[in-house]
C-alpha positions in Angstrom: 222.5 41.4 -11.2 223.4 38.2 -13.0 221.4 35.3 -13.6 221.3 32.8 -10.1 222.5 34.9 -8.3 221.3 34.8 -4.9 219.9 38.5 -3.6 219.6 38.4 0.5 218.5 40.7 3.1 220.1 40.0 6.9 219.2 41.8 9.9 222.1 42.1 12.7 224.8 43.6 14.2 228.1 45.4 13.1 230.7 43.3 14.5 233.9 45.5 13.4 234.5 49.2 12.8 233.5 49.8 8.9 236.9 50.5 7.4 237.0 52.6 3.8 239.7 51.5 1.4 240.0 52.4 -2.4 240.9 49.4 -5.1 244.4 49.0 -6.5 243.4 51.6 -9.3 242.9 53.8 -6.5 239.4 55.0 -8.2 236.7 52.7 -6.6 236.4 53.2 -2.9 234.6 50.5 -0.7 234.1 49.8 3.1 234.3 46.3 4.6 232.8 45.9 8.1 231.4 42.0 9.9 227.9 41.3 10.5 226.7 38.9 13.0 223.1 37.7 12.4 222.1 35.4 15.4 218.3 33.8 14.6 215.7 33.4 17.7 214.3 30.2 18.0 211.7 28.6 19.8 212.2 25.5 22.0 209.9 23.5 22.9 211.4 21.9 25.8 213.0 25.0 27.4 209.3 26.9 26.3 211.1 29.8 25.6 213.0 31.5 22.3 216.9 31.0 22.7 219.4 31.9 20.1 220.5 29.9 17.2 224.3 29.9 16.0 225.3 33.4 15.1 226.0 33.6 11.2 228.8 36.1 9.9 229.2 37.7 6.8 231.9 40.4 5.8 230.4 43.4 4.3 231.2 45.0 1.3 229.7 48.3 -0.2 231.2 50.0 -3.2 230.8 54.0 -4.5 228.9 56.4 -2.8 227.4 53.8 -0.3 231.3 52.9 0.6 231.4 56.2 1.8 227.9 56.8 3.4 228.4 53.8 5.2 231.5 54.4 6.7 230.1 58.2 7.8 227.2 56.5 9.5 227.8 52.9 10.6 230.0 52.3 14.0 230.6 48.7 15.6 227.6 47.3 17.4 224.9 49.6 15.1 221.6 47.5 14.6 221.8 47.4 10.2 219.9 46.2 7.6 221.9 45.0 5.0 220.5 43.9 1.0 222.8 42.4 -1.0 224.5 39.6 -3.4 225.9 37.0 -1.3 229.3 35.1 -2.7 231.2 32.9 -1.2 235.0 33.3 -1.0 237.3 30.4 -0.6 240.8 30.7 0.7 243.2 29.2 2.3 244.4 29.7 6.1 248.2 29.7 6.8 248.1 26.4 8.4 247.0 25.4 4.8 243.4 24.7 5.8 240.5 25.7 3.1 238.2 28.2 4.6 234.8 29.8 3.3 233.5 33.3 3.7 230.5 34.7 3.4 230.5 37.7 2.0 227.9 40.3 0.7 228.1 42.8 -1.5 225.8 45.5 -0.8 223.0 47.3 -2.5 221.6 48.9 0.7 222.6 49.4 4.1 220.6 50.8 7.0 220.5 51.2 10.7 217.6 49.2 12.1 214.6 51.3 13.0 213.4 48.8 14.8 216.2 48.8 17.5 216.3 52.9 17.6 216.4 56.2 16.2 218.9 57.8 13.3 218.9 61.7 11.8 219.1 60.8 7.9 221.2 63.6 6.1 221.1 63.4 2.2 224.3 63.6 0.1 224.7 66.0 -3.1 226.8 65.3 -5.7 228.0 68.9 -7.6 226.0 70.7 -9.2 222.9 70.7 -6.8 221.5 67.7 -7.7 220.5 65.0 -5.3 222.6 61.4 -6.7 219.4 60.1 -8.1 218.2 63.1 -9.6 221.2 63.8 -11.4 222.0 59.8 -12.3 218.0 59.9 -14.1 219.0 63.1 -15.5 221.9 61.4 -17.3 219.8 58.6 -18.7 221.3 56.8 -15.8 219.9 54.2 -13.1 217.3 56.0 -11.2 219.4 55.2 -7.6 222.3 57.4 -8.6 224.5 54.4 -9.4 225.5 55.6 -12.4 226.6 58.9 -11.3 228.8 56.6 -8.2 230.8 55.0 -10.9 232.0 58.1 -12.1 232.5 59.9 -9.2 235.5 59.1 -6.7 235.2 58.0 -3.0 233.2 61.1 -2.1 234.8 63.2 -4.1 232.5 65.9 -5.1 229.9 65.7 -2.3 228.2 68.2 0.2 225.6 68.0 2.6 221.8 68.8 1.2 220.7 71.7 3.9 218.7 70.1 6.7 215.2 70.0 5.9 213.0 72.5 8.1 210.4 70.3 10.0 208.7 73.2 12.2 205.1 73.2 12.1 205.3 68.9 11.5 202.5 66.8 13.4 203.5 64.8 16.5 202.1 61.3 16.1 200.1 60.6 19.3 202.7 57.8 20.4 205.6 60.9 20.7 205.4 63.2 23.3 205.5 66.5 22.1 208.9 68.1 22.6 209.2 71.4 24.7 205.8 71.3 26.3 
């Protein structure tokens, strides 16, 4: 990450289907979805919490996450998003200058809080989970390294689901099949 530049974490809603596109090299795939973020607030004279204006950002993940992301996130999925935020100027066809938000992810996640998700690990060839691999290489312990050479899941499987039989039910889940 460069110097000043501003890291930010923003809880909301997918607002478009995540789309996965590669870069004009055609070696570097991302996915671009919207994200609504609308803030509750209290007021005082209504005594109650109303929304706020909604914020959007457009998403942009890059690598393995690209891919992961468009596998797993669908329009109007509760996510948590981390990310550099940048702001893109352009200019509309009426010849008006526009701003977007838009943030580049590090991390994307469903929203725990707002339900349930089955998590399935990737496995880049040779056996290895990303990470494992990536540190093997010397690389960034988060696999990143390993992303930047692979294509847009290029050279992926599924790990084998891990066997949870015999796992304790927390006392707040009923107990399935009884």
């Amino acid at each position: 990450m460069a110097v000043n530049e501003l890291s930010l974490t923003v809880v909301g809603w997918v607002g478009s289907e995540p789309t996965l596109h590669v870069n004009d090299e055609g070696r570097v795939p991302f996915t671009k979805f919207r994200l609504a973020s609308t803030p509750r607030v209290y007021d005082r004279e209504q005594d109650a919490y109303v929304d706020a204006p909604t914020n959007w950002f457009t998403v942009k993940a890059f690598r393995s996450l690209a891919s992961n992301v468009a596998a797993s996130v669908r329009r109007g999925d509760p996510v948590v998003v981390h990310g550099r935020l940048r702001l893109d100027d352009w200019t509309s066809p009426e010849g008006h200058t526009r701003t977007t938000a838009e943030l580049v992810a590090e991390a994307v996640g469903h929203d725990l809080g707002r339900g349930r998700t089955d998590f399935m690990r990737t496995v880049h060839d040779g056996g290895q989970a990303g990470s494992h691999a990536a540190g093997a290489a010397g690389g960034a312990a988060d696999g990143r390294a390993a992303d930047a050479e692979a294509g847009a899941g290029e050279g992926l499987r599924l790990a084998a689901p891990v066997d949870l039989s015999g796992a304790t039910v927390l006392d707040d889940e009923p107990a399935t099949g009884t």
